[in-house]
Every structure is written in structure tokens, then in C-alpha cells.
Backbone as CSV, one residue per row, in Angstrom:
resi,resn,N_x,N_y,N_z,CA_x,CA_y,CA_z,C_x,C_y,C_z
1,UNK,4.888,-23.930,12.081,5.049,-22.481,12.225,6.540,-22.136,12.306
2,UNK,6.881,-21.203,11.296,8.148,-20.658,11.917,9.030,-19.849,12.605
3,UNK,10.130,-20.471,13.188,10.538,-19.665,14.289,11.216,-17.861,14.001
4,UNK,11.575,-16.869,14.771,11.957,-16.101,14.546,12.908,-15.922,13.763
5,UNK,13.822,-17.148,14.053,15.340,-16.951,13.451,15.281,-17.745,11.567
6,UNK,14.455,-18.409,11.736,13.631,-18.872,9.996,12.966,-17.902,9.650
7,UNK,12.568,-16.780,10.496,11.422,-15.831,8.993,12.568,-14.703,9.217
8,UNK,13.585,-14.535,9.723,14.554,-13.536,9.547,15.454,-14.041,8.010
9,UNK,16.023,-15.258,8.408,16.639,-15.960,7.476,15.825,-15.741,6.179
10,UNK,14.142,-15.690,6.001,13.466,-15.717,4.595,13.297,-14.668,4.338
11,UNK,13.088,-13.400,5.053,12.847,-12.320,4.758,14.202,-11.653,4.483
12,UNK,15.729,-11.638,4.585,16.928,-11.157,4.054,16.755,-11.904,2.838
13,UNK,16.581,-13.442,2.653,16.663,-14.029,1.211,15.359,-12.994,0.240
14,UNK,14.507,-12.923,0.631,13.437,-12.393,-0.349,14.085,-10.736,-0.576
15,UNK,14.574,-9.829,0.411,15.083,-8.968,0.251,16.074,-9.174,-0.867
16,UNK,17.272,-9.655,-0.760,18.178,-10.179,-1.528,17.440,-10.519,-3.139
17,UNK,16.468,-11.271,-3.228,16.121,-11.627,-4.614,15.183,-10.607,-4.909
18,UNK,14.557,-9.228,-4.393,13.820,-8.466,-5.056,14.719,-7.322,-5.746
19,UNK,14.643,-7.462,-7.013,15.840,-6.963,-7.780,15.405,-4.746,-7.914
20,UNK,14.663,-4.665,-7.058,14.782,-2.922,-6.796,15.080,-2.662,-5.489
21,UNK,15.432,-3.464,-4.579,15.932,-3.561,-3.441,17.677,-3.525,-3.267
22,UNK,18.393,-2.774,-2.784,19.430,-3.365,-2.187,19.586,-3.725,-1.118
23,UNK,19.655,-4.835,-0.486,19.936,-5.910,0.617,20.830,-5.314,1.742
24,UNK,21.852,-4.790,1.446,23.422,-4.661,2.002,23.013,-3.501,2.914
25,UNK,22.055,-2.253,3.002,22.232,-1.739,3.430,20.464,-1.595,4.451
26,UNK,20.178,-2.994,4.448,18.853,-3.002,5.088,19.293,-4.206,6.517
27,UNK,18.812,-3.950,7.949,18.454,-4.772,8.886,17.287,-5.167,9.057
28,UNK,17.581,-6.792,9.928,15.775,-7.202,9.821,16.335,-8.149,11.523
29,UNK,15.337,-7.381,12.307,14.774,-7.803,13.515,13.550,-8.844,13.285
30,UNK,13.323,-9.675,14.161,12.494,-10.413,14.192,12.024,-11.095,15.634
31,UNK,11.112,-10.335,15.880,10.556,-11.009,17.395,9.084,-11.628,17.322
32,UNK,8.558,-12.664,17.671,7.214,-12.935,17.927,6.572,-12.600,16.436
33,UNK,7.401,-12.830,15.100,6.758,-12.932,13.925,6.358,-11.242,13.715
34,UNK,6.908,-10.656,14.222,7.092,-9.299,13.837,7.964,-8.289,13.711
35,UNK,8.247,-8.615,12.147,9.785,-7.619,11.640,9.609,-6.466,11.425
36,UNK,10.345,-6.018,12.060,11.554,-4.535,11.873,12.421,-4.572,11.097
37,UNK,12.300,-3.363,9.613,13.298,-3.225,9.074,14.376,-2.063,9.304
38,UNK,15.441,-1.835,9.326,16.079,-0.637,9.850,17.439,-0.842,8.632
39,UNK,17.748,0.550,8.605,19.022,0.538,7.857,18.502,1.987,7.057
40,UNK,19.184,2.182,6.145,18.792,3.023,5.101,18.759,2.644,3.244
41,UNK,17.925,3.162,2.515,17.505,2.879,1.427,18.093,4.418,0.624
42,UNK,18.575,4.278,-0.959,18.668,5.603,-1.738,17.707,5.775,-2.063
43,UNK,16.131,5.593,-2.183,14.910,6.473,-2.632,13.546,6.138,-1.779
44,UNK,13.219,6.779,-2.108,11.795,6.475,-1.532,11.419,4.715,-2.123
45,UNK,10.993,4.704,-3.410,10.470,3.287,-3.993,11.059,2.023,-3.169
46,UNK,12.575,2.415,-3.315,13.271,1.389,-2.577,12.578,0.749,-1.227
47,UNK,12.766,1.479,-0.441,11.827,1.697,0.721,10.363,0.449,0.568
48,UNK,9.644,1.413,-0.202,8.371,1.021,-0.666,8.374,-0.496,-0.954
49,UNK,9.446,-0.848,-1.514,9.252,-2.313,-2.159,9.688,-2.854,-1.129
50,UNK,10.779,-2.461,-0.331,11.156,-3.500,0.881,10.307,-4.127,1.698
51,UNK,9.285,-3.556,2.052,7.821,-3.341,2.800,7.074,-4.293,2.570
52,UNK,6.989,-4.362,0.748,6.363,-5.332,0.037,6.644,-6.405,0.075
53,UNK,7.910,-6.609,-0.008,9.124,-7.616,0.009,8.478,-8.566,1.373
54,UNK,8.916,-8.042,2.093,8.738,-8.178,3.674,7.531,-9.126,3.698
55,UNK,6.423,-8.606,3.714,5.115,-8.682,3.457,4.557,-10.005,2.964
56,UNK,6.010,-10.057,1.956,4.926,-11.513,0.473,5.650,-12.642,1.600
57,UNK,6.597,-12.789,2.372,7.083,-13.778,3.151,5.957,-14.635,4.242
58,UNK,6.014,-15.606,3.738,5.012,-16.367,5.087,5.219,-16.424,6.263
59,UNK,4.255,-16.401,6.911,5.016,-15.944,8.841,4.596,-15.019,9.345
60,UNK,5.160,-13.957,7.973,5.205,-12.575,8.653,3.782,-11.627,9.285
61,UNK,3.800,-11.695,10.303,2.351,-11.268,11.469,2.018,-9.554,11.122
62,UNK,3.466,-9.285,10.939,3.258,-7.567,10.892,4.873,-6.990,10.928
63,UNK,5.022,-5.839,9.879,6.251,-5.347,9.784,5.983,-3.608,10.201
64,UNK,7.561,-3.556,10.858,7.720,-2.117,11.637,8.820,-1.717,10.316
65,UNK,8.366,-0.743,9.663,9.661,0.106,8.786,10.269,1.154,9.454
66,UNK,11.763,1.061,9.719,12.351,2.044,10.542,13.716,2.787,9.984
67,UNK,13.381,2.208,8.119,14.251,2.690,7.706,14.268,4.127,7.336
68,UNK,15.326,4.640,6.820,15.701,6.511,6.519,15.999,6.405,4.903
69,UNK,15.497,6.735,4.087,15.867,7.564,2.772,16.935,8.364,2.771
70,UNK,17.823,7.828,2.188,19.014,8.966,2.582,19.882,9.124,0.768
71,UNK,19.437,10.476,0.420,19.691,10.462,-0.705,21.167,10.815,-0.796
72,UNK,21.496,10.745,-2.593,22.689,10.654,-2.598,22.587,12.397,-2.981
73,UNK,23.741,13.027,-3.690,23.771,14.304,-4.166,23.058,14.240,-5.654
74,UNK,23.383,13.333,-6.515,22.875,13.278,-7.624,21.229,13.588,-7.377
75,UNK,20.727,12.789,-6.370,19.398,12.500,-6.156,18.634,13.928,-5.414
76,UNK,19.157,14.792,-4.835,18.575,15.736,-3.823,18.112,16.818,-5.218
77,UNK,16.879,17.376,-4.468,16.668,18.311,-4.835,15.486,19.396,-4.276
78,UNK,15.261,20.195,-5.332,14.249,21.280,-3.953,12.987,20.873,-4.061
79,UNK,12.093,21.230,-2.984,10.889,20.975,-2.796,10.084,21.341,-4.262
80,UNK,10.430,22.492,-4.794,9.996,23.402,-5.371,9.722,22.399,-6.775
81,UNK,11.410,21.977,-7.494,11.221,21.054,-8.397,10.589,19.489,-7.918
82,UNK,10.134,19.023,-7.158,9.769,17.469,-6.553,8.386,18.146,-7.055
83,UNK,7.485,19.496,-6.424,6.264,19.689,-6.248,5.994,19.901,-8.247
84,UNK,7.214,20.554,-8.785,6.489,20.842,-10.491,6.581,19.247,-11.091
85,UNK,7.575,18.303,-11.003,7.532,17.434,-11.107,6.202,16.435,-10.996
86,UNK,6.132,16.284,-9.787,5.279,15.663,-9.450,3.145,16.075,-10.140
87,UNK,3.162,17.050,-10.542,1.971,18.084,-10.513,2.505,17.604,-12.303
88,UNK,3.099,17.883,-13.173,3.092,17.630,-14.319,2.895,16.129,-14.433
89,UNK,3.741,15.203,-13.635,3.005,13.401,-14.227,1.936,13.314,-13.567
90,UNK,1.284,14.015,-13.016,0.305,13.526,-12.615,-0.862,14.609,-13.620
91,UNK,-0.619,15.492,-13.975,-1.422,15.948,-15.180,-1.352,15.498,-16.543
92,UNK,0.152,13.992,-16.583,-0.423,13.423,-17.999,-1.110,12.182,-17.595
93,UNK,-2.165,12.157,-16.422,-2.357,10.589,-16.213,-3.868,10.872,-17.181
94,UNK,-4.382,9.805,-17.858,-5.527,10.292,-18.320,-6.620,9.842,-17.706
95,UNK,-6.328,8.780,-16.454,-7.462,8.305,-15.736,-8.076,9.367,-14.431
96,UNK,-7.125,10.555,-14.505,-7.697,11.423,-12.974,-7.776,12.865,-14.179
97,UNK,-9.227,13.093,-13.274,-9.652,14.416,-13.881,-8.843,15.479,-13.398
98,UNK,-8.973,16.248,-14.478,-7.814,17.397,-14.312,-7.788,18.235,-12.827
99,UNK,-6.432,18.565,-12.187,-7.040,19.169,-11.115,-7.372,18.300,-9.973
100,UNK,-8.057,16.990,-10.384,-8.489,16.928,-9.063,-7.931,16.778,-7.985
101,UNK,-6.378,16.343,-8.620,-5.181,16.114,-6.996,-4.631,17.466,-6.949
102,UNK,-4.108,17.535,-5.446,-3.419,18.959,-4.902,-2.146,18.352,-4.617
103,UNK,-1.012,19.175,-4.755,0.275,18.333,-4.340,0.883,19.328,-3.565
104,UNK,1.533,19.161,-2.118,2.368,20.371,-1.349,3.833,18.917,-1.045
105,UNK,4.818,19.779,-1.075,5.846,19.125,-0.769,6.884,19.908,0.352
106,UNK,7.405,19.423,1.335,8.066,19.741,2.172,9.155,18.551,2.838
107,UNK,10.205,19.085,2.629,11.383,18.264,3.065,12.038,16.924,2.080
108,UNK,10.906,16.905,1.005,11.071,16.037,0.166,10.127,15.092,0.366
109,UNK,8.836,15.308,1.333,7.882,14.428,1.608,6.758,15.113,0.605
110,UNK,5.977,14.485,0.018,4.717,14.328,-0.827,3.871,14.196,-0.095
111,UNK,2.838,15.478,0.059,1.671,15.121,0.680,0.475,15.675,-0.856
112,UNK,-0.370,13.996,-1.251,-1.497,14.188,-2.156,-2.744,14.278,-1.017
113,UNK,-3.611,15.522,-2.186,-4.879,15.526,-1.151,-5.707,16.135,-2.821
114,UNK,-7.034,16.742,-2.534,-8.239,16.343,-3.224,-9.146,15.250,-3.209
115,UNK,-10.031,15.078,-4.032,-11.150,13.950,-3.995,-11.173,13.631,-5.304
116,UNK,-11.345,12.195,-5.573,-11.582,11.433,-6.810,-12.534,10.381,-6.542
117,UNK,-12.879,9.671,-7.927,-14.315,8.944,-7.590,-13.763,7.113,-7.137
118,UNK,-12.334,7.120,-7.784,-12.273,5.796,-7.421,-11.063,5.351,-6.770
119,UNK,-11.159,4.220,-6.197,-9.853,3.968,-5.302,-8.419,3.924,-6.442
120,UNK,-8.862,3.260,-7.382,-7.549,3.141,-8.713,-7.193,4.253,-8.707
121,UNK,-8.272,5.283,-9.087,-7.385,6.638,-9.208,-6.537,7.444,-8.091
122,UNK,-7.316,7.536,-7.158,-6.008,7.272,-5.752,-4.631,6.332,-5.406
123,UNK,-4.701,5.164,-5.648,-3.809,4.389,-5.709,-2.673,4.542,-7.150
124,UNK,-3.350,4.960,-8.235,-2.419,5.626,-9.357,-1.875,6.437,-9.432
125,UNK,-2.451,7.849,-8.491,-1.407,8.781,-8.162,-0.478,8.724,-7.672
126,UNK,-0.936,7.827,-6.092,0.257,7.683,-5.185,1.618,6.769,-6.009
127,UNK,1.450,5.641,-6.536,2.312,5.398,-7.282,2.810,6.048,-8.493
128,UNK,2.146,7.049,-8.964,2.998,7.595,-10.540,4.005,8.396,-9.291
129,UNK,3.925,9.114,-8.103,4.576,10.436,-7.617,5.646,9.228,-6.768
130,UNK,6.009,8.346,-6.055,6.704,7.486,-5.522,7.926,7.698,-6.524
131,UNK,8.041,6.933,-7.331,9.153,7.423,-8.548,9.587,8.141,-8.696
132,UNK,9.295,9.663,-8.248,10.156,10.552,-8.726,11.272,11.202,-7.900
133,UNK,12.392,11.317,-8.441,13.573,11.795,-8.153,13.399,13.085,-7.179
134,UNK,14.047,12.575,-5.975,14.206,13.313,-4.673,12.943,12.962,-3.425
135,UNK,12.041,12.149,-4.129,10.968,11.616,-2.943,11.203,11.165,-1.898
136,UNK,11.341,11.773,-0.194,11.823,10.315,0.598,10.560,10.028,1.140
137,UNK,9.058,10.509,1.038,8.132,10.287,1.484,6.688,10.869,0.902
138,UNK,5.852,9.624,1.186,4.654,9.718,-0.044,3.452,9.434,1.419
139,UNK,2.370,10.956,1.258,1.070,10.855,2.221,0.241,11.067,1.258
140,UNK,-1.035,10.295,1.818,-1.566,10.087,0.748,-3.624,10.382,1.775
141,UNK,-3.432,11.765,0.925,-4.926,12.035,1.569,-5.761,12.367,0.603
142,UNK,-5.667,11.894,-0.167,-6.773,11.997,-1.151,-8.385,11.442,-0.906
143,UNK,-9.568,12.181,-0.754,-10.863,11.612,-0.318,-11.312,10.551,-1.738
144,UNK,-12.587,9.920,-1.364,-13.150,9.377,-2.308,-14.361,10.147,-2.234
145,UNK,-15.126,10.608,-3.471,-16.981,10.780,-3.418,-17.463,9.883,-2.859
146,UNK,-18.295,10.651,-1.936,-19.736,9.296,-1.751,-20.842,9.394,-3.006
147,UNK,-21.219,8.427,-2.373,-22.121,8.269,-3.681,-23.321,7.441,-3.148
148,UNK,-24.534,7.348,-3.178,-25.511,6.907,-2.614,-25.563,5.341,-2.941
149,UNK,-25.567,4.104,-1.712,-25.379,2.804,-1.926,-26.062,2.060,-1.269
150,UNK,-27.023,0.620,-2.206,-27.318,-0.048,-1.276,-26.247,-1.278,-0.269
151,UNK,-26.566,-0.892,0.924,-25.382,-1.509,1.526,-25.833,-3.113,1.278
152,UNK,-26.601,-3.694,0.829,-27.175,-5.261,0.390,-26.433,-5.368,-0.923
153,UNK,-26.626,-4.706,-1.546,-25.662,-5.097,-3.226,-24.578,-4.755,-2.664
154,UNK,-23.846,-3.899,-2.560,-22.540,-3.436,-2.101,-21.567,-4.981,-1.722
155,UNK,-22.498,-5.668,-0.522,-22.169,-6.626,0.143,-21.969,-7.914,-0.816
156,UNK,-23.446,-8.431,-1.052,-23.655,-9.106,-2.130,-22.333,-8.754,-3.166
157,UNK,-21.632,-7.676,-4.055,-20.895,-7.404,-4.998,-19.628,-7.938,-5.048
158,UNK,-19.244,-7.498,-3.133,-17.918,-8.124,-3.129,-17.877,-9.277,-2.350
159,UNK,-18.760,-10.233,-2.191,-19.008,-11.618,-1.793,-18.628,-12.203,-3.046
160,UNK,-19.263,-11.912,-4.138,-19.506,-12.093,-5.768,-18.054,-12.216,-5.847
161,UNK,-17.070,-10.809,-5.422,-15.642,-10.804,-6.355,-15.010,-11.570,-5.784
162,UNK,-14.696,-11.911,-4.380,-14.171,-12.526,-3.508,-14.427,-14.137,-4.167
163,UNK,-15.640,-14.507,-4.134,-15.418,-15.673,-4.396,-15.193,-15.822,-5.980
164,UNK,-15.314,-15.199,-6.726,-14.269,-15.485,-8.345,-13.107,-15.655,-7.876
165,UNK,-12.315,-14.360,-7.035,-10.956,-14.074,-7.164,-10.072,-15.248,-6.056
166,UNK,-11.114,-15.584,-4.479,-10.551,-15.749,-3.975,-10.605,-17.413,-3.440
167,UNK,-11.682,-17.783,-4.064,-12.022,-19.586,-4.056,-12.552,-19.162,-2.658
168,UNK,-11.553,-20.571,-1.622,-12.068,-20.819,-0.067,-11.849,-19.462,0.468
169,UNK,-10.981,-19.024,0.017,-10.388,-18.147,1.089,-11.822,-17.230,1.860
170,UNK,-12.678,-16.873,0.565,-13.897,-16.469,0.957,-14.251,-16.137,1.983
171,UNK,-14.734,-17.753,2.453,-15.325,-18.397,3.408,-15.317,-17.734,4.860
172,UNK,-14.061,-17.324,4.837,-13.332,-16.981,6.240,-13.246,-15.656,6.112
173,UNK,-13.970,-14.822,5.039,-14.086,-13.340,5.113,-15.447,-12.902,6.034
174,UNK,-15.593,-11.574,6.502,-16.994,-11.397,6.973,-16.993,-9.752,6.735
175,UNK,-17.901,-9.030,5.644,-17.665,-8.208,4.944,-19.056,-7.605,5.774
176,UNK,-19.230,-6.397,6.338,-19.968,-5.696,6.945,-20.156,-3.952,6.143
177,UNK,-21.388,-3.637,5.847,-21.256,-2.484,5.095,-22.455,-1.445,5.809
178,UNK,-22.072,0.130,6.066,-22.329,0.815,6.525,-22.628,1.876,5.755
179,UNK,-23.305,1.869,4.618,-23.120,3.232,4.321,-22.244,3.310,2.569
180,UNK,-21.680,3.948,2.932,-20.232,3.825,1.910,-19.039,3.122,2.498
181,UNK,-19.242,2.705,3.940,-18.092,2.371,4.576,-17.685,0.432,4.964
182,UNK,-16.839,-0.057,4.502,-17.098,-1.703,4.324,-15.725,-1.929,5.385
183,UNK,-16.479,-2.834,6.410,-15.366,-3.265,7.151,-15.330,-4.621,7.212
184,UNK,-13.803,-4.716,6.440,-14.114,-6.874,6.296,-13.048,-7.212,8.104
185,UNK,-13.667,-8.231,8.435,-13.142,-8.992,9.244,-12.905,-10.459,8.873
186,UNK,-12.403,-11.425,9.628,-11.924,-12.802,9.435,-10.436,-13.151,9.370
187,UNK,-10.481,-14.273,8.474,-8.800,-14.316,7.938,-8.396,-14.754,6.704
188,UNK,-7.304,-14.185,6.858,-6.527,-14.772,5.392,-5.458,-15.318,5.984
189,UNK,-5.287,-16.117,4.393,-3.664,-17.386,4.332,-2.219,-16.701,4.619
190,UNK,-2.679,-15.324,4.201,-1.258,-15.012,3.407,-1.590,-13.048,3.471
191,UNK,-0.455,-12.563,3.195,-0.242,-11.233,3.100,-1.167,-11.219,1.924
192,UNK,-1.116,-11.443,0.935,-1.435,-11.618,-0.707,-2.704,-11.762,-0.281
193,UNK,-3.608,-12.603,0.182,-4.762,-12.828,0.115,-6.044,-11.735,0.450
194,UNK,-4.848,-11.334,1.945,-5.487,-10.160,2.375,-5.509,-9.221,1.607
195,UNK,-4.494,-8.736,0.848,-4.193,-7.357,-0.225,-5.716,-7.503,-1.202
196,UNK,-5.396,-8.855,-1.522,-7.059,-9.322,-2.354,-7.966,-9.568,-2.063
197,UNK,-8.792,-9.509,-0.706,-9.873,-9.566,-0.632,-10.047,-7.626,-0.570
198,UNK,-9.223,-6.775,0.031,-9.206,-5.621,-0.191,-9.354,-4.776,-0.890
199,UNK,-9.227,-5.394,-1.633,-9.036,-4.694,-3.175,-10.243,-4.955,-4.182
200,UNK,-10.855,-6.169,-3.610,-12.161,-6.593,-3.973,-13.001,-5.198,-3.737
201,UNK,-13.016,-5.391,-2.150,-14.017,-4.159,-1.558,-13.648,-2.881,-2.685
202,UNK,-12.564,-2.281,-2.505,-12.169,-0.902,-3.064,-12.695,-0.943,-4.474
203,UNK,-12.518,-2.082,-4.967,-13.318,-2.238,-6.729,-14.303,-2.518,-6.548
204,UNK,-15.594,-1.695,-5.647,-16.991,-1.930,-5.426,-17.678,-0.511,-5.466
205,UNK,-18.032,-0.714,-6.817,-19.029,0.958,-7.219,-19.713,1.054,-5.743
206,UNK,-19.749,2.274,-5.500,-19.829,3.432,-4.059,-19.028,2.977,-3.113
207,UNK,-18.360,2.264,-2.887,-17.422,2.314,-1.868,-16.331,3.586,-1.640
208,UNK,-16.544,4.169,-0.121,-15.446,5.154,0.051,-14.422,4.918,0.960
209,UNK,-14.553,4.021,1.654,-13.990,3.683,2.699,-14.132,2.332,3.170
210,UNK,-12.502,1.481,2.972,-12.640,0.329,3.914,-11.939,-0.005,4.754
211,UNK,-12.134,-0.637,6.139,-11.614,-0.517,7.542,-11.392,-2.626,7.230
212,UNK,-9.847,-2.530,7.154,-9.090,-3.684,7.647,-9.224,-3.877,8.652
213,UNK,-9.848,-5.607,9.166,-9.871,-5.679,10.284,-8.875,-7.526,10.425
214,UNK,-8.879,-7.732,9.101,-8.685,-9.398,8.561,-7.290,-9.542,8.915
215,UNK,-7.513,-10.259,10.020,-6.092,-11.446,10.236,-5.817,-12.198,9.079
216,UNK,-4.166,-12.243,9.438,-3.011,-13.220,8.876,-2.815,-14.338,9.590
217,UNK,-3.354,-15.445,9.160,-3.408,-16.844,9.931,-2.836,-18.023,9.237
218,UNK,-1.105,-18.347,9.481,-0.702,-19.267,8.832,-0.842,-20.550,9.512
């Protein structure tokens, strides 16, 4: 297992080699396998990937982001253009029905809301609007439809994907379904593993909701 002062040391190197990151202007605390990043980033994405960054490192138990978006002048702009911006790429996506996202912007924060039928299409918005010039913050309330499910296939479905996608790791999942609502417990190897057994669930026709409960156990 490694010590604090080794997953500080790996997590500045992984910072350092993620090439949409700049390094120089990010801090990394590390206590009891749980980093804090602090400093400031020029965009929102930046931000976003540091997180990620953080994340893919082994060790890491759980990260606190405490960094600030702090744009430059080139980069600022009004709510007004972030909100037409944002509302036009997201009306050339061809996977979300027209309309169905709402976009309000304030301070340069993005708040998405409406309902769509699938988690991709939620997760595609939030990333097409991240990108755009003057973002320092992306909320993301978009509902899913319910949709009537047997919670036995549901279960059965993503047992099925899990073990294509995820071999042993499986094993050590325990996938509980309520409804439309799937709460996996157990553990995973790795940040990564967990992202993928997650993502299993969310790619499970009627699923609206799933409640992380799965430890990181190196």
C-alpha cells in the first residue's frame, strides 16, 4: 500500500503527463489516501480532467477539488453569450431530441435540466457544454424517463455486462434493483473499474437511477 507522500509524488507525475492539464498551477495534499487538489485552472475542462487525472492513480481512496477557474480576459464572457452558445451545440447534437435540455447560466456556471430517455444522452450534453468558452462550472440536472422494468432482467442484464466487460472483478459486485433504481455495492480494483461497472448499470434499458455504493480496494 502506498504511503501519502508516494500517491502525492504519482498524482503531480500523472498531472504533469495529462497533456490538457497544466501542472504548475495545481496543489495536491494528501492525507490518509485522500487528495485535495487546490490551486487554480484557466477553464472549466481543465479542472474536469484534473479530477480524472487524480482518479486513474492507484491509492487514490477519494479526491477533494478545491480548485477556482479563473479565467483569463480573452476567455470571459457574458452569461447571455455562454447560455446562446451552449443552447446552439447542444441543438446540433443529433442524439437528444429537440428541446429536451433547458440551459440557465449564471456567473458562468451551467446549470442543464429537462428529461431524456438515456444516461448517454445526459452524459453527452454535459460534456458537449464543458468546452465551451467562458464555462467555470457545469450542474447537471437533467432527469431520466421511467419506464416500466422487470427488476429480475434489469439485474440479470447488468450481471450479463459486468461479466463480458469486467471478468473477476464481477464477482465482488452486488447489484440490487428497485424499481428503476439500481444500487451496486461491493468492490473494485481501481477508480476505472468502478467507472465500469457503473456504466454497465446506466447502459441498462429502464434504468433511471443508480446509487454508488462500491468501494475502492487496493
Amino acid at each position: 500500500m502506498k504511503t501519502d507522500a508516494q500517491l502525492k509524488t504519482d498524482v503531480l507525475d500523472e498531472l504533469k503527463w495529462e497533456p490538457s492539464v497544466n501542472a504548475t498551477h495545481i496543489g495536491v495534499q494528501v492525507r490518509d489516501g485522500v487528495v485535495t487538489l487546490m490551486g487554480h485552472v484557466d477553464n472549466y475542462a481543465e479542472k474536469w480532467h484534473a479530477e480524472r487525472a487524480t482518479q486513474r492513480v492507484a491509492g487514490v481512496r477519494a479526491v477533494a477539488v478545491e480548485m477556482t477557474v479563473k479565467l483569463n480576459g480573452v476567455s470571459a464572457r457574458t452569461d447571455a453569450d455562454i447560455a446562446s452558445s451552449a443552447a446552439q451545440v447542444l441543438g446540433w447534437m443529433n442524439n437528444l431530441p429537440p428541446g429536451a435540455i433547458k440551459v440557465s447560466v449564471e456567473g458562468g456556471w451551467v446549470t442543464l435540466s429537462g428529461t431524456v430517455d438515456w444516461e448517454f444522452q445526459r452524459h453527452s450534453a454535459t460534456r458537449a457544454v464543458r468546452y465551451l468558452l467562458g464555462v467555470v462550472g457545469v450542474s447537471d440536472q437533467v432527469a431520466l424517463k421511467s419506464h416500466p422494468v422487470k427488476p429480475s432482467a434489469v439485474k440479470s442484464d447488468i450481471l450479463a455486462a459486468l461479466h463480458r466487460r469486467a471478468n473477476a472483478e464481477a464477482s465482488h459486485i452486488v447489484v440490487d434493483v428497485n424499481g428503476a433504481e439500481v444500487t451496486l455495492t461491493g468492490t473494485a480494483g481501481s477508480w476505472s473499474e468502478r467507472e465500469l461497472v457503473k456504466q454497465s448499470a446506466w447502459n441498462t434499458s429502464g434504468v433511471n437511477s443508480v446509487v454508488d455504493k462500491i468501494a475502492v480496494a487496493y
